[in-house]
Every structure is written in C-alpha cells, then in structure tokens.
N, C-alpha and C positions, 0 to 999 in steps of 0.2 A: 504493500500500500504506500509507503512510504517511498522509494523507490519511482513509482507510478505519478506521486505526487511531483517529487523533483523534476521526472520527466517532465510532465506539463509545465514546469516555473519555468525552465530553461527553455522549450517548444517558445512558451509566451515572452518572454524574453530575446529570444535569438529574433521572431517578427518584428517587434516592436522596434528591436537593433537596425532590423532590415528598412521597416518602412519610412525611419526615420530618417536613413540616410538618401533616398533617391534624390530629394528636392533637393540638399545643399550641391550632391557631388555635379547636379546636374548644371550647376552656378559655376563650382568653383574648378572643376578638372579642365575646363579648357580657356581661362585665364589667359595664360601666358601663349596663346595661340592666335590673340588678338590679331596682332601683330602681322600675321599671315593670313589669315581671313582678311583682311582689310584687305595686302596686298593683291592677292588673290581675284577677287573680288573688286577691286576698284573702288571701295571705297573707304570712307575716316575712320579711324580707331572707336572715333564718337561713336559712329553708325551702327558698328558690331557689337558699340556696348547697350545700342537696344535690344540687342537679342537676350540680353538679359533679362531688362527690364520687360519685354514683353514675356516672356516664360513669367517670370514675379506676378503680374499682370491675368495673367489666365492663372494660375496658383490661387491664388487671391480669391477671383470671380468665381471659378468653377467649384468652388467650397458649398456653394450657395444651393449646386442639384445634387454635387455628391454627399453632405450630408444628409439631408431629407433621404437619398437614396439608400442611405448605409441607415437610416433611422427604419426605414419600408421594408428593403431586399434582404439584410444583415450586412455585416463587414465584411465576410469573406467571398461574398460574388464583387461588389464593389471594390476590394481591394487589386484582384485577379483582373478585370476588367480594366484598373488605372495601371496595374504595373504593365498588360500587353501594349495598353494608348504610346504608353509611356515607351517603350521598345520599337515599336513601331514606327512611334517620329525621330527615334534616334538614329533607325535607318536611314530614312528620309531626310534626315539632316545629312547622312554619311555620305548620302549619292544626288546631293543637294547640286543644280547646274548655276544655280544664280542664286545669288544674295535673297531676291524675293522668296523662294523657296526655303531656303534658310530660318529666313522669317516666321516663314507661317509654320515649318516642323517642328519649331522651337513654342512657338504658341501651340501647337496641338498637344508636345510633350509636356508643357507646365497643367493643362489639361488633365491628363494622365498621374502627376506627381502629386496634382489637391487631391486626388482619392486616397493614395496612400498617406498623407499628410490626415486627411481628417479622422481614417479608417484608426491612422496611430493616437490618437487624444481618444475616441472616442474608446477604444479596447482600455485605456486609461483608467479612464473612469467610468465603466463597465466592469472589468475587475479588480479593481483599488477601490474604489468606492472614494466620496470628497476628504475622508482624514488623509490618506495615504499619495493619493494623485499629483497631487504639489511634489510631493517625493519622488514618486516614478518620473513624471515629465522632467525636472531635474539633472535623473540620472541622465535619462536621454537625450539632454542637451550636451551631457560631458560625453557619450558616445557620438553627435553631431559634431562635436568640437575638430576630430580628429582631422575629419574632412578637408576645412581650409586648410590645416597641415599637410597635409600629405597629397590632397590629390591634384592643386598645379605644379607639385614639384612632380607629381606620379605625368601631370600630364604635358609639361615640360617636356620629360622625356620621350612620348609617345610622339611629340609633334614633331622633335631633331632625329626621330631615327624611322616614323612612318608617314609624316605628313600630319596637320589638324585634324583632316577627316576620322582620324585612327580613334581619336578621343568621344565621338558618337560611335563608336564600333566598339567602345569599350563598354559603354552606356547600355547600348544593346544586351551586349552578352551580359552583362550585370543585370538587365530587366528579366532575361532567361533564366539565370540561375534566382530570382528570385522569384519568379510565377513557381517554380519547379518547388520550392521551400515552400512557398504560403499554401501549393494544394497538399502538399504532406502532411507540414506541419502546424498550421493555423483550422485548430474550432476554434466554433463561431460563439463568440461572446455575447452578440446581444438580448439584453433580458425578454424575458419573453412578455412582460408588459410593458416592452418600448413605445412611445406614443406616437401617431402617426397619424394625420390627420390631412384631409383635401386633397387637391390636386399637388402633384411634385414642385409648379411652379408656380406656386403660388406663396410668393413672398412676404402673407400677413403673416404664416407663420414662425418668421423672426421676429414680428412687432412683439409681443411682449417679454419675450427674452431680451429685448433690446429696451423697454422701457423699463429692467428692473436695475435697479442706482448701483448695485455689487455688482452683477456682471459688466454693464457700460462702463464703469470706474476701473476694473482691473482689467477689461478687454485693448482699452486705450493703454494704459500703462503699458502693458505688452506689444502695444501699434508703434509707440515712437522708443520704447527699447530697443525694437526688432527694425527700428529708420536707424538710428546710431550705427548697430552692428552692419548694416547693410552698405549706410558710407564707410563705414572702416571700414571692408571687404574687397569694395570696390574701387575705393581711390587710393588706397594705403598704397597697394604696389604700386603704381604710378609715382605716390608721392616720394616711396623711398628710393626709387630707380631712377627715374626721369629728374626729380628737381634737386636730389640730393646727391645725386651723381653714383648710385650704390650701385653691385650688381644685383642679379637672381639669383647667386650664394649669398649676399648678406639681407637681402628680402626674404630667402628661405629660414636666414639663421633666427629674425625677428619673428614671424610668424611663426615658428616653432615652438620658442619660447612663450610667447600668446598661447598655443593653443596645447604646451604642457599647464601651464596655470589656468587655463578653461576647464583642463581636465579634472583637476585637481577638486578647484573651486566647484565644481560641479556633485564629485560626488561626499562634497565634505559639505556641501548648503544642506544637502536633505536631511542631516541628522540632525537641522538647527529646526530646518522647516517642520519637520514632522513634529516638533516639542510646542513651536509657536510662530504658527504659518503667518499671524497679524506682524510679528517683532522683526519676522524675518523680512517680509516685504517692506517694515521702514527703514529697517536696518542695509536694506540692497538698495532703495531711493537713493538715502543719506550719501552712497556708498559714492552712486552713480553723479549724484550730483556734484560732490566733491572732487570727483574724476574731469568731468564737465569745468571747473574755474582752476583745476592744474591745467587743464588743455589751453584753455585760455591764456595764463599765465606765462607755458612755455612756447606757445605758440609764435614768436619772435625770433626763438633759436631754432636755426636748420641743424639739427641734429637728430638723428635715426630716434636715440631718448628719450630727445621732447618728445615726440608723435607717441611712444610707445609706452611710457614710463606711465601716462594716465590710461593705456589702454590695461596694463596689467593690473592696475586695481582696480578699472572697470570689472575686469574675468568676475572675481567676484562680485561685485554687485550686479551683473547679470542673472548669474547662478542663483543670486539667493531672490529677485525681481519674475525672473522670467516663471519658473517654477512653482513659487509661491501666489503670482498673480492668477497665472491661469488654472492651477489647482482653487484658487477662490471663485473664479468665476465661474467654473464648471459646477459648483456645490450645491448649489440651488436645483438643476436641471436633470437626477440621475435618469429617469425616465425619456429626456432626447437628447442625450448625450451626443448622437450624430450632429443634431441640425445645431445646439449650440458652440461644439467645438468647430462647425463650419465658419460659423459666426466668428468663433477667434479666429479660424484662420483668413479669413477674408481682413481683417483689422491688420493681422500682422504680417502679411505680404502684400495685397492690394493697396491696402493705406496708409504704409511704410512705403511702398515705392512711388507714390505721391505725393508722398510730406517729402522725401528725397529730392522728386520731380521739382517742386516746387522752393526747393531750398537752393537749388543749385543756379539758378536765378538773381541769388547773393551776390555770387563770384568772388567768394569766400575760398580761401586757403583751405587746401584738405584739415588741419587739424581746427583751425576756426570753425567749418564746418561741421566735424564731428564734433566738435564745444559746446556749438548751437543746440542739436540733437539733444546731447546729453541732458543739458540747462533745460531743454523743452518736459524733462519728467519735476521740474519745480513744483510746479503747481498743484500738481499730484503728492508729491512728498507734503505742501502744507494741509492740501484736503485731509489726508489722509492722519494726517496728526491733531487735528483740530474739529474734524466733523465723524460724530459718533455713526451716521447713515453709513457711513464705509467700513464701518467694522466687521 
C-alpha cells in the first residue's frame, strides 16, 4: 500500500514537473538564436522578439477555453490535447518558409502551452487542497527556475552546430516524450463535483470569480511579478552582452547564479509558506520592493552587479510572492479550480506582456525598467498591510 502510494506522489509529481516546464522552455531555449532568425529572415532583432511576445499573448488568452474545458472534459484529455497543439506548431515552426509563418506556429504553440499551464494549477489544487497549494506551486516554480539556466545555453549550442531551426525540433521531441508520460502516467484529478456550468464560451462565468476582493488582489500581485520576471528574461541578455560589452560565457555565468538562488529560494519559501501563507506574501512584497529602489539606486553603474545584485534578492521575494499569492487566490474556488487558475493565468502572461508592452514606451534602461516593474507591487505591499479585506 505504501509503496502504491509513493508510486502515485512521484507519477503526480514527475506531470506536474512536466507540464510546468513546456511554457518557459518554449520562451527561453531559442534566445540566443535571435540573432539568426533575424538574419535569416530579413528582418530586426525587434521583430523576432514578437515571436515571443505573441506565444505570451495566446498563453494568456487561451486560458480562458482551456480552463472551462479542463473544468467540463477533466485534465487529462485537455492536457494530451495542449501538449500534441503544442508539438505540432513546433514542427511548423521547424519547417517554417517565412517569418509570417513563424508567426503564427508560435501563436498556435502558446495555444497549446495554456492547456498544460492551467491543466498544472488546476491538478494543484485539486490534490493539495488551499492549505498546501501555495507550497506545491512554489516548489514548481524552483523546478521552472532551471529552465532560463540551462536551456539558451542548451540552445546556444543546438543553433552553432544544427542551425535555429534545431531548437523547434527539440520542442517537438520534448512534446512527444511528454504526450507518451501524461497517457501512462497522469489520472485524472478532477473532483467529481467540479462545477461546470453554460456554454464553454461564455465569459460571465469568470464574472464573479473576478468580482471577489482575494482572488482580484492576489491574481494582480502575481500579473506585475510575472511583468518584472519577464523584463529581466528578456532584456537582461541584451543588456549584459550588447551594452556592457560581456560575452555569452559571462551572460551564462550571471544567469546561472540567478537561477541556482531561484532554486534554492524556491524550495526553502514553502516551508515559511505553509506555516503563514499571509506573512509570507508581505514578507516576498517587502522583499521585492526593496529589490525594486536597489535597482534604482545602482542603476547608474554599468556593471554586470548592479543589474544583478537586486535581481538575487529578488529570487526570493518571488518565491515567497509568487507561490503564496496564487495559493490565496485559488482558496476560495476548490470546486472550478480549472476556470479560476485560467483566470490567473491569463493575469500572468497576457497582462504581464502588456504592462511590458506598454512600459517599454518609457525608453527606460533595462534595469530602470525592471525598477519600475518591481516599484509597480507598492501599492499592493501597503493594501495588503493596512486593509483587513485582503486577508
């Protein structure tokens, strides 16, 4: 029995490993390929970083049927269904003739990547239940961590010895061996008085998930955390290569360093969180804001440091922010767990790459701009200490 039991913790654990990582690796592994896409292709470096922002973009949006649907179908058709989307546009990317094409494989594959995104929150808290959720999500932030480490240096190398293309062909075969795990080893979590109500697209039923003052409050917290991390991600290398005259070994060596203290901080927040998930989420604010008026501060000096030196004691006030917020907000909801962890994820990809969209507008210095970001969770930090509705 015992035995039996582990089996499943580990089964449930190794998906949840799985489905959290499609969305970043599908951001971060072809980075340093920019460069060659552009050429390629004919066109700015600018250009090929909307192929980002459009995948973030459909991530975000398509949360909105794939919850409702994992709330109706359960998780494990829905998930099976985002991870093939998801392989499928990676080919399409692979054998991509024109930029337009590009484009839209990249929009079909962010498609693909909100199923398994929401499929993961919802499994969450489905079996955590609200004490424990804030804990899990967490951990699985410090297994997402690993990601910006490893996979543009993983994908670095795939582009100097196969070509860019190689890095959607790696995508693929990673969607493969993941369809091939989720039909083994993924049952299906959802409770069997999941709520489910009207037509699939029928948008009222976010209205009162969205009109209740704890999930709105911690779902935003989590929108302009997950805008912070997404300028750091995407302009840090540029900043450290391009303005600061570094190479891709000491961009690797920085980012490494980040995302061993991601690691860390990640699975050292839950044992705070699970004691006092309120303490912990003022205690990751305080954290992040203070990170926020060092960026500022050193923002003057061109040095690899400055930029970095507030991004390391960001790590944790993420870990202890990100985990604790969304563990609150899901608390209220165990019955559609699907359609409201859609909801957070629509907040923290679609309207993170908006508040982004719109920041960059500034023409703000990379770390002034992650400054901004950071400063932007203020007002939440004095809510949050001053107003008993947010408890």
């Amino acid at each position: 029995m015992h035995s039996r039991l582990s089996h499943h913790n580990f089964s449930l654990l190794l998906i949840l490993a799985l489905l959290v990582v499609f969305c970043p690796l599908a951001i971060d592994i072809y980075l340093p390929a920019f460069p060659t896409i552009a050429e390629q292709f004919q066109v700015s470096e600018q250009q090929v970083q909307q192929t980002v922002a459009i995948f973030m973009l459909t991530v975000g949006i398509g949360q909105l049927i794939a919850g409702p649907f994992a709330d109706k179908f359960g998780r494990k058709p829905v998930a099976i269904a985002g991870i093939s989307l998801y392989g499928l546009a990676a080919l399409a990317a692979y054998y991509a003739p024109s930029f337009a094409i590009l484009m839209l494989a990249r929009a079909i594959q962010g498609l693909g990547a909100c199923a398994t995104f929401v499929v993961a929150f919802a499994i969450v808290r489905d079996k955590f239940g609200s004490e424990r959720s804030g804990q899990m999500i967490t951990y699985l932030n410090g297994i997402v961590c690993f990601i910006p480490a490893l996979a543009p240096i993983f994908g670095a190398w795939l582009t100097v010895q196969f070509g860019w293309q190689m890095n959607f062909l790696f995508m693929a075969g990673f969607a493969l061996v993941g369809l091939l795990l989720t039909l083994y080893f993924f049952t299906e979590t959802r409770p069997a008085d999941s709520l489910y109500q009207g037509h699939i697209l029928n948008l009222r039923r976010f209205y009162p998930i969205l009109r209740t003052p704890l999930f709105l409050f911690n779902s935003l917290i989590c929108m302009v955390a997950m805008s912070a991390i997404l300028v750091f991600v995407t302009l840090a290398p540029g900043w450290l290569i391009t303005e600061l005259g570094g190479s891709v070994s000491n961009f690797t060596f920085w980012f490494t360093i980040n995302a061993v203290l991601s690691i860390l901080a990640s699975f050292i927040a839950p044992l705070y969180i699970k004691r006092q998930p309120k303490r912990a989420l003022k205690a990751g604010l305080l954290i992040l804001v203070l990170a926020g008026l060092l960026m500022f501060a050193l923002s003057q000096y061109k040095y690899s440091i400055a930029l970095m030196l507030p991004m390391f004691i960001a790590a944790l006030g993420f870990a202890l922010t990100l985990g604790s917020a969304a563990g609150r907000a899901l608390s209220l909801f165990p019955k559609q767990a699907g359609t409201a962890s859609a909801l957070i994820g629509v907040m923290q990809m679609s309207g993170a790459s908006v508040l982004v969209f719109i920041t960059h507008y500034l023409n703000f210095s990379t770390p002034l701009l992650i400054g901004v970001h950071l400063i932007m969770l203020l007002p939440f930090t004095y809510l949050l200490f001053i107003k008993s509705r947010f408890a």
